[in-house]
N, C-alpha and C positions, 0 to 999 in steps of 0.2 A: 068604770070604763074598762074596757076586756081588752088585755094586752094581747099585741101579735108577736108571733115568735119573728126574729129578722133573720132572713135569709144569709146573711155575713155572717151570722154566729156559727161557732162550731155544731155539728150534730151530736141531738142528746140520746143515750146509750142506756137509757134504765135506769138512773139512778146519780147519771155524774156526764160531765164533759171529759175528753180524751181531745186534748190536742194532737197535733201530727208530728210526728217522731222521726229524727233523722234516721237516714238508714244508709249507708257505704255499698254500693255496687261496684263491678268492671264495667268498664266500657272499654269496645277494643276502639284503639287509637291507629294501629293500623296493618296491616299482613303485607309482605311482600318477599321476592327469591332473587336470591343472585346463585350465581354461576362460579364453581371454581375448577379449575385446570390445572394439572401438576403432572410434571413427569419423573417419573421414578427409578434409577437406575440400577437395574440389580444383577450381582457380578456371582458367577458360579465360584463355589467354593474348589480348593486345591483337591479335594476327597472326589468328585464328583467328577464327569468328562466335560464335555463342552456341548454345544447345544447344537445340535442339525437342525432340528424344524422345529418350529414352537406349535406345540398342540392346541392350548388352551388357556386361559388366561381370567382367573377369581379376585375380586376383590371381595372379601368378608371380614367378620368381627366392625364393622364399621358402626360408630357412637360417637356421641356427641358428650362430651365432659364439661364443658360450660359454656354458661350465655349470661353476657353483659351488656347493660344498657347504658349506653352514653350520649350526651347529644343528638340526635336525630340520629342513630347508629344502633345498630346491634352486632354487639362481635360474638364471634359464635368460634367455638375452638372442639376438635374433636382428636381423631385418629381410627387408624384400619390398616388392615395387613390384604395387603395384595404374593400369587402365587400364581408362580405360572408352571406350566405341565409344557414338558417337552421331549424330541426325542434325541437320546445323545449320538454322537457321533463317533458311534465303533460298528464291527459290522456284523454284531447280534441287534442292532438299533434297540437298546431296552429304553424305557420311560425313565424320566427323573423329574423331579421336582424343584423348583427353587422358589425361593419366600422372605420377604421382608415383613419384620413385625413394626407396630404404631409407629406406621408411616402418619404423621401430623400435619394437622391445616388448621389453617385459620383466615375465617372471612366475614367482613364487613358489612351487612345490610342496611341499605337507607331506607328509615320509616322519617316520614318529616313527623315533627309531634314528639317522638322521643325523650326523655329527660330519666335524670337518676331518679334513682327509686323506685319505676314502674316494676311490672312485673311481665315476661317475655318468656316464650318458650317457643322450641324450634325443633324441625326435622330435615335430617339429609339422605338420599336416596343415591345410587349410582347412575347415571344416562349415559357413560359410553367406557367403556375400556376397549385400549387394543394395546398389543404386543408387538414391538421388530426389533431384529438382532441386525446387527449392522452388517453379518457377512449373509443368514440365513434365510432372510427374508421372513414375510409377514403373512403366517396360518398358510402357507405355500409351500408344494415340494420346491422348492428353486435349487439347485444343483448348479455348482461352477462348475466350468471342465476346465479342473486344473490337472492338467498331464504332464507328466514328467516324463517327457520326449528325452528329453538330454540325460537321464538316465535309465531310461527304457520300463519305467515302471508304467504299468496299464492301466488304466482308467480310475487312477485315484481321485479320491473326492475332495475337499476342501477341509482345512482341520478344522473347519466349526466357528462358533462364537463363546468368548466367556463373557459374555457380557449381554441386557438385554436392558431396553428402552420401555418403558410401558407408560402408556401415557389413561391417565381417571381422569371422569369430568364428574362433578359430584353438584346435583341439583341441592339448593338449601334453602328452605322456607321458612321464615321468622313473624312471630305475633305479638303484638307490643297490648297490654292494658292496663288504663289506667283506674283511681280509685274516683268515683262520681258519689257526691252524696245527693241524694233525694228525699221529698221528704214524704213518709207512712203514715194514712190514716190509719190506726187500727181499729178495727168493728170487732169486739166483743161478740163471741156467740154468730158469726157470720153476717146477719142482718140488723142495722140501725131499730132502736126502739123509744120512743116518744113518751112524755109521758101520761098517765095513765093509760098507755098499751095500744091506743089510736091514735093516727095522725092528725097534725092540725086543721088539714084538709079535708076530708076525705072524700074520691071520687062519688060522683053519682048521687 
């Protein structure tokens, strides 16, 4: 009686069976961005004059230093130095600068799914910076007319700000995955072979 090959059996490979072999992939678990907002206050130094108008205003060197996965969460911690360009207040008006180094954040993303052990990585971009001094105003000539009527001196200006407000909004995107096993046929040589060299079948 002529045996049939059964279709449940594994496929034969020339020579031997090859069961299916686990195999460890990512699967991403899930992406998602929060939002963080911070105001930073930076004070002119005693060497330097005081601020008339704010020119400009950089946030760079900005990185991200680590990402941790907890719970349905990802905390995400970095740092970046913000600088602002302005013009002082004497009356050659020259440029100066002022600058805070690893000004730090830290912000919490909800992926639901989460759990220790996965593996996550993240990027943060800047979406807004602005500058205002509390006497100078904001990227504005704004001029007080402060006069000093009562001592007769003439159209003197405002002594300026040491001090300046800068407010970052830093977008932050977070990617959670985890380890999925599946499980690999491997095919030998690309294509299944039967044996002696033709199928049990064969069309036609």
């Amino acid at each position: 009686m002529k045996r049939r090959a059964s279709v449940y059996q594994w496929p034969y490979y020339g020579g031997g069976y090859y069961p299916p072999q686990p195999m460890m992939v990512q699967q991403l678990v899930g992406r998602r961005q929060a939002y963080k907002s911070m105001n930073v206050c930076l004070y002119v130094p005693r060497r330097k004059p005081s601020i008339d108008q704010v020119i400009n205003t950089y946030v760079h060197h900005l990185c991200i230093t680590s990402v941790e996965v907890v719970p349905d969460r990802v905390i995400v911690c970095g740092h970046f130095e913000v600088k602002v360009l302005y013009v002082a207040c004497l009356p050659s008006q020259p440029v100066h600068a002022v600058e805070s180094r690893r000004v730090r954040f830290t912000e919490s993303v909800y992926i639901p799914g989460a759990c220790y052990g996965m593996q996550a990585n993240a990027n943060v971009r800047v979406d807004y910076v602005d500058a205002d001094c509390c006497r100078s105003g904001n990227y504005h000539n704004d001029y007080y007319d402060n006069y000093y009527w009562d001592y007769g001196y003439p159209h003197s200006r405002h002594g300026g700000s040491r001090s300046c407000d800068v407010t970052v909004s830093l977008r932050i995107s977070a990617s959670v995955f985890g380890d999925k096993e599946i499980m690999h046929h491997p095919h030998p040589g690309g294509m299944p072979f039967y044996p002696g060299g033709m199928p049990l079948h064969p069309k036609g």
